[in-house]
DOKEVO-723264 format. One record per residue (C-alpha): residue number from 1; x, y, z. Coordinates in Angstrom, 1 decimal, decimal comma. Layout:
SITE_NUM_X_Y_Z
...
END
This chain:
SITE_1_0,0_0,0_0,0
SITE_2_0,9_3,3_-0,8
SITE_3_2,2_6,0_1,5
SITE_4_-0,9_8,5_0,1
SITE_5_-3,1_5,6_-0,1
SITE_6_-2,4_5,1_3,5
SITE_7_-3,3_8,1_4,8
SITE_8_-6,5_7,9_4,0
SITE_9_-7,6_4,6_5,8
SITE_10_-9,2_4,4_9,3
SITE_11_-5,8_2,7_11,0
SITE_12_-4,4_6,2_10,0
SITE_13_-6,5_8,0_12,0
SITE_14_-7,3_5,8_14,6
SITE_15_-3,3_5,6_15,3
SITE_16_-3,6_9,9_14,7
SITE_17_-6,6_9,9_17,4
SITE_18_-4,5_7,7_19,5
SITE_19_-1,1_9,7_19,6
SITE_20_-3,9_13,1_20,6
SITE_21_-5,5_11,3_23,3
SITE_22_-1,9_9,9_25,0
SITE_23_-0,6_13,1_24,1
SITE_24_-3,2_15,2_26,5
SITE_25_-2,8_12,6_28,9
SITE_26_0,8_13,4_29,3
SITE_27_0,5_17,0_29,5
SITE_28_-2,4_16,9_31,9
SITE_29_-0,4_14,5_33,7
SITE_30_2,8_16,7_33,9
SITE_31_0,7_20,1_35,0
SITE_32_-0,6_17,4_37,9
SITE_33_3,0_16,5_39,2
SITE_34_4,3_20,1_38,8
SITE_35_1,3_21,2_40,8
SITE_36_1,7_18,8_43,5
SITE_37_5,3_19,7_43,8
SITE_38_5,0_23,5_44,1
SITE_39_2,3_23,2_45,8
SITE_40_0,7_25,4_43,7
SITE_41_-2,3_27,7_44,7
SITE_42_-1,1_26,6_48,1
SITE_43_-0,3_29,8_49,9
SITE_44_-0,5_30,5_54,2
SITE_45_-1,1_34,3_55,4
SITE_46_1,8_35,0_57,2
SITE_47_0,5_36,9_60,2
SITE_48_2,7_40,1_61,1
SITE_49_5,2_39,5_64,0
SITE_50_7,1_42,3_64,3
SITE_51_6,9_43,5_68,1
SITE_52_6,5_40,1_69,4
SITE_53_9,0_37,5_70,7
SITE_54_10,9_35,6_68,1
SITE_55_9,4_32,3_69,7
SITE_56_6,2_33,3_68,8
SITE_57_7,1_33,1_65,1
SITE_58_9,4_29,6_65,9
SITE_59_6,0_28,1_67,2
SITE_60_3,6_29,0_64,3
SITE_61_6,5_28,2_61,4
SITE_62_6,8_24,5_63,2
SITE_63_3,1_24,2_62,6
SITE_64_3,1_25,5_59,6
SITE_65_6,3_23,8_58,1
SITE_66_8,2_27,1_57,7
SITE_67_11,9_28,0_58,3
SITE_68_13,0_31,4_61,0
SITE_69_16,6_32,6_60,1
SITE_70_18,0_35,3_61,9
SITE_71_20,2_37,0_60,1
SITE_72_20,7_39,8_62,7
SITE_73_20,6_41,3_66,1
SITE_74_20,4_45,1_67,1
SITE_75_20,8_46,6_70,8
SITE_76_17,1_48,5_71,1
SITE_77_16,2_49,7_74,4
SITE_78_12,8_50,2_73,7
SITE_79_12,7_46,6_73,0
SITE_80_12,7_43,3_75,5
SITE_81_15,4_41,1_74,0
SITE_82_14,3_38,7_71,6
SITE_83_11,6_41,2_70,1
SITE_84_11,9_40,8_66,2
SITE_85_12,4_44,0_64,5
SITE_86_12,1_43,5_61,1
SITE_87_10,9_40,3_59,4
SITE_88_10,7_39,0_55,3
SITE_89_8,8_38,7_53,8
SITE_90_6,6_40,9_55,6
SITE_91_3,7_40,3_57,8
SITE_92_0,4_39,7_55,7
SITE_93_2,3_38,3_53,4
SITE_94_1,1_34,6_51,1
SITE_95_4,0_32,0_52,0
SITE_96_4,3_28,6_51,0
SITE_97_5,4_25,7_53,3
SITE_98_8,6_25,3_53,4
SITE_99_9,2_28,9_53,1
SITE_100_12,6_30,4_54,6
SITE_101_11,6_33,7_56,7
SITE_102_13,9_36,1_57,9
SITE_103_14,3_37,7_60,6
SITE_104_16,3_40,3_62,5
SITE_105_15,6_40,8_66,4
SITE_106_16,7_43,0_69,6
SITE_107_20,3_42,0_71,4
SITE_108_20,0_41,8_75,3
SITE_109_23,8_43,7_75,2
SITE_110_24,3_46,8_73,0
SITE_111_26,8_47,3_70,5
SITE_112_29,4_49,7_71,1
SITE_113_30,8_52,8_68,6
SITE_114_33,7_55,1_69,0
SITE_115_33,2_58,5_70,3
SITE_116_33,5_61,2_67,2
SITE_117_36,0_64,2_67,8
SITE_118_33,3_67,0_67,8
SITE_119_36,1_69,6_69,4
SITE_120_36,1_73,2_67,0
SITE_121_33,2_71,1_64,7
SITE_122_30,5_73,7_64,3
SITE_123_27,6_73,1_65,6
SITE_124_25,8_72,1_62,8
SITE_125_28,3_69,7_61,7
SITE_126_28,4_67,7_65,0
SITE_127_24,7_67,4_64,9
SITE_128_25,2_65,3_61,7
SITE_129_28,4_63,5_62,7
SITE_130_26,1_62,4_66,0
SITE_131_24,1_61,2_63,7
SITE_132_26,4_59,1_61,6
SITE_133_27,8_57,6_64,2
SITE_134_24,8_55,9_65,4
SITE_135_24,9_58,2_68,2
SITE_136_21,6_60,3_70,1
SITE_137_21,6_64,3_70,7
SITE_138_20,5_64,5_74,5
SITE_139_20,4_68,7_74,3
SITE_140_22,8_71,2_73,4
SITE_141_24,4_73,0_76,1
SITE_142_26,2_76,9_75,9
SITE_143_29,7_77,3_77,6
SITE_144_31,5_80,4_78,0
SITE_145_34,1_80,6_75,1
SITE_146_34,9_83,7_72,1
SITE_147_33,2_81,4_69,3
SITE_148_29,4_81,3_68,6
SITE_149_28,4_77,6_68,0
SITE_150_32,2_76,2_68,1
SITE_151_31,8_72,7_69,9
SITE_152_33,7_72,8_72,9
SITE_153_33,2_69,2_74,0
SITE_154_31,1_66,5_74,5
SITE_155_29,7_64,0_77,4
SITE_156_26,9_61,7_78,4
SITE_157_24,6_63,1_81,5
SITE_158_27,3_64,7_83,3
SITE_159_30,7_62,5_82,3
SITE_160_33,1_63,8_79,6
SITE_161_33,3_61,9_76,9
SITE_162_36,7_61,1_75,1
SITE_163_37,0_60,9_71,3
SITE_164_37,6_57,4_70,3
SITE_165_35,9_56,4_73,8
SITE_166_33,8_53,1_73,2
SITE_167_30,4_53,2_73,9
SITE_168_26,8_52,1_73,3
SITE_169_25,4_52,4_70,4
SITE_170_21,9_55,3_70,8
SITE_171_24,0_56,8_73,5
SITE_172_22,7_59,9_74,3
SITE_173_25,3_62,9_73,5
SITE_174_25,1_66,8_75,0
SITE_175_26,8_68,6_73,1
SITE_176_29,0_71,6_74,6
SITE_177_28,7_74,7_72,1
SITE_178_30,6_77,8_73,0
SITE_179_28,4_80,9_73,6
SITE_180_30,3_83,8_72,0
SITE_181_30,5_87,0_73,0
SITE_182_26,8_87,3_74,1
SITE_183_23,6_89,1_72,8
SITE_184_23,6_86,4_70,0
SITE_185_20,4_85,4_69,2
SITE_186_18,8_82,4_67,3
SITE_187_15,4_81,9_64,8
SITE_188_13,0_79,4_65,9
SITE_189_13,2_76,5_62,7
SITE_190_9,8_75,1_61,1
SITE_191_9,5_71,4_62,3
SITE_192_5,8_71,3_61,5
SITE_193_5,1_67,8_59,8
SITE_194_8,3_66,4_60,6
SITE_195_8,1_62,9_62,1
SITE_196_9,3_62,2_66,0
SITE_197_13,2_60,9_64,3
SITE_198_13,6_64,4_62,3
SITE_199_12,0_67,3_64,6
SITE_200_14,5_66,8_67,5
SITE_201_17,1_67,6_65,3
SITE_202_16,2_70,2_63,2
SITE_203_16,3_72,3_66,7
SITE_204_19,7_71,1_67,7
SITE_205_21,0_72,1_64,4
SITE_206_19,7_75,8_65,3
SITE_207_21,0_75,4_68,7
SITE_208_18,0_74,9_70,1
SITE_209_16,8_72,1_72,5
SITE_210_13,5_70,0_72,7
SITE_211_11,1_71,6_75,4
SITE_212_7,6_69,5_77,0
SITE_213_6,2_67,5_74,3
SITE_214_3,4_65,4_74,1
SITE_215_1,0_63,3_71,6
SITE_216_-2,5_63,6_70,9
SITE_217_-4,9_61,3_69,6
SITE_218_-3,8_57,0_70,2
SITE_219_-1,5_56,4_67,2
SITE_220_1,8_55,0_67,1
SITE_221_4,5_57,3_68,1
SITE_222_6,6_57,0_65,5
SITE_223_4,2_57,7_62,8
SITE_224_3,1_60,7_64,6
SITE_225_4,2_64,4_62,7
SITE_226_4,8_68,0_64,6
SITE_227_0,9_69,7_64,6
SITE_228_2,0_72,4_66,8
SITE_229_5,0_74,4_68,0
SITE_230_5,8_76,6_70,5
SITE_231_7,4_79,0_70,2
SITE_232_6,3_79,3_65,9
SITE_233_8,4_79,2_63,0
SITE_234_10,3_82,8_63,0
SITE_235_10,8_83,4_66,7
SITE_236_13,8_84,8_68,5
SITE_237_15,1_83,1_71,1
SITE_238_18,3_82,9_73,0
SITE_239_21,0_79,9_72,5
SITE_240_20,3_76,7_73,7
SITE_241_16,1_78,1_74,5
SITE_242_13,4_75,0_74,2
SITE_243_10,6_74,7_71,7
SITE_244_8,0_72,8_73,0
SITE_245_6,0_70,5_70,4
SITE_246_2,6_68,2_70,2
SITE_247_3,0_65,5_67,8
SITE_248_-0,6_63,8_66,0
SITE_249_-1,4_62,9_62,9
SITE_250_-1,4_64,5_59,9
SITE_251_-4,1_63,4_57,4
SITE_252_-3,5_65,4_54,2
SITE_253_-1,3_68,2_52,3
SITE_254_-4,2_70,6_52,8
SITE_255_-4,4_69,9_56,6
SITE_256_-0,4_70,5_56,8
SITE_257_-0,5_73,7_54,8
SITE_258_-3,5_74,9_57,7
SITE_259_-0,8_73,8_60,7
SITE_260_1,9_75,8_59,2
SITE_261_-0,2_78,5_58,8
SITE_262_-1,7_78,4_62,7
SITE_263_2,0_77,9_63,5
SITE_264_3,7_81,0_61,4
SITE_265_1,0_83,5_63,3
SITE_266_2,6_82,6_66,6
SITE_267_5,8_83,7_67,3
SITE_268_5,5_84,4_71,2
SITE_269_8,5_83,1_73,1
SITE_270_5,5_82,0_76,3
SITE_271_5,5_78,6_78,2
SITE_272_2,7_76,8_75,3
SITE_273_-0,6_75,6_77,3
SITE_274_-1,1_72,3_76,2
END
């Protein structure tokens, strides 16, 4: 029989209906045994545990056939030891068993840093090497000596602090500024908006310190913005004067634009009633 006659008998196409039929069973087949080993469409909702104690996240990954790494561990006094700080993939998050998570907590000891030379810095520039170091501005203090805002030295509470002295990391610094020759005067910055990590600072740079603060309304601290200052944006104070400062919540642009404007119209150097 011939090749052309052949393909038009029924063994032709039986054979031909044959090869489609095994052929869809192998693909369905294969889609099956991927599935099943991927697990696919097989997702958990990784609940957020950030604030908690690691070995509340060791007890739900055992039950839930996940893996907790930690890859790190930072000194936060805020925080009991243990307390994970940071965790990936996030909280909320669709994992699938077997799923590594990440995780860095809160040391029970601190890590220590060197003491920066701040000596003849000005003021403005200790502020930010402070900061670099991984250091905290406690307040700024004025000493006598002939040069405005030239940094005269540095110590924690009342204890000199050496440059190149070890210690812990967030250690609070005051920073010794030299007052001049008097009658200097300072302007009072606009902190209104700034979050609770920015505000502080933006005063020290002036040489300015941080006055009574508190918060309004029950949201997290370190989400909250300035809404009110006291003294306002433009006042004259003296060196090393406080600003007092409410921190809330900010909802909008518009809403900012009307603090800064309540803010600018008062300039009074009084004691802010709160």
């Amino acid at each position: 029989m011939k090749w052309s006659e052949f393909l038009r008998t029924k063994l032709f196409f039986k054979q031909l209906l044959l090869m489609a039929i095994v052929s869809v069973a192998i693909f369905w087949l294969t889609i099956q045994l991927l599935k099943l080993y991927t697990r696919h469409g097989q997702f958990i909702l990784l609940p957020d545990f950030v604030g908690k104690p690691l070995q509340e996240l060791v007890q739900y990954a055992d039950e839930k056939d996940l893996k907790v790494i930690v890859i790190d561990s930072l000194y936060d006094e805020s925080r009991q030891p243990g307390t994970i700080l940071v965790m990936d993939p996030a909280g909320n998050t669709g994992v699938k068993t077997g799923r590594k998570i990440y995780v860095t907590i809160s040391s029970s000891t601190p890590d220590y840093v060197p003491m920066p030379n701040l000596r003849e810095l000005s003021l403005r520039q200790a502020v930010e090497t402070v900061m670099q170091a991984g250091l905290k501005i406690d307040y700024v203090s004025y000493v006598p000596g002939p040069f405005f805002n030239s940094v005269a030295g540095q110590r924690i509470g009342t204890k000199t602090v050496r440059a190149g002295e070890m210690i812990p990391r967030n250690s609070k610094i005051v920073i010794m500024v030299e007052e001049g020759e008097g009658g200097s005067t300072v302007s009072v910055p606009d902190v209104i908006g700034l979050p609770v990590s920015e505000a502080p600072y933006a005063l020290f740079r002036q040489g300015l310190n941080v006055g009574r603060t508190s918060l309004q309304g029950d949201i997290p601290l370190d989400s909250a913005r300035v809404i009110r200052q006291q003294p306002g944006p433009g006042a004259v104070l003296s060196p090393g004067s406080s600003v007092s400062l409410v921190y809330g919540k900010v909802k909008n642009a518009k809403e900012l634009d009307r603090l800064r404007k309540s803010a600018a119209s008062d300039t009074t150097n009084q004691e802010p009633e709160f």
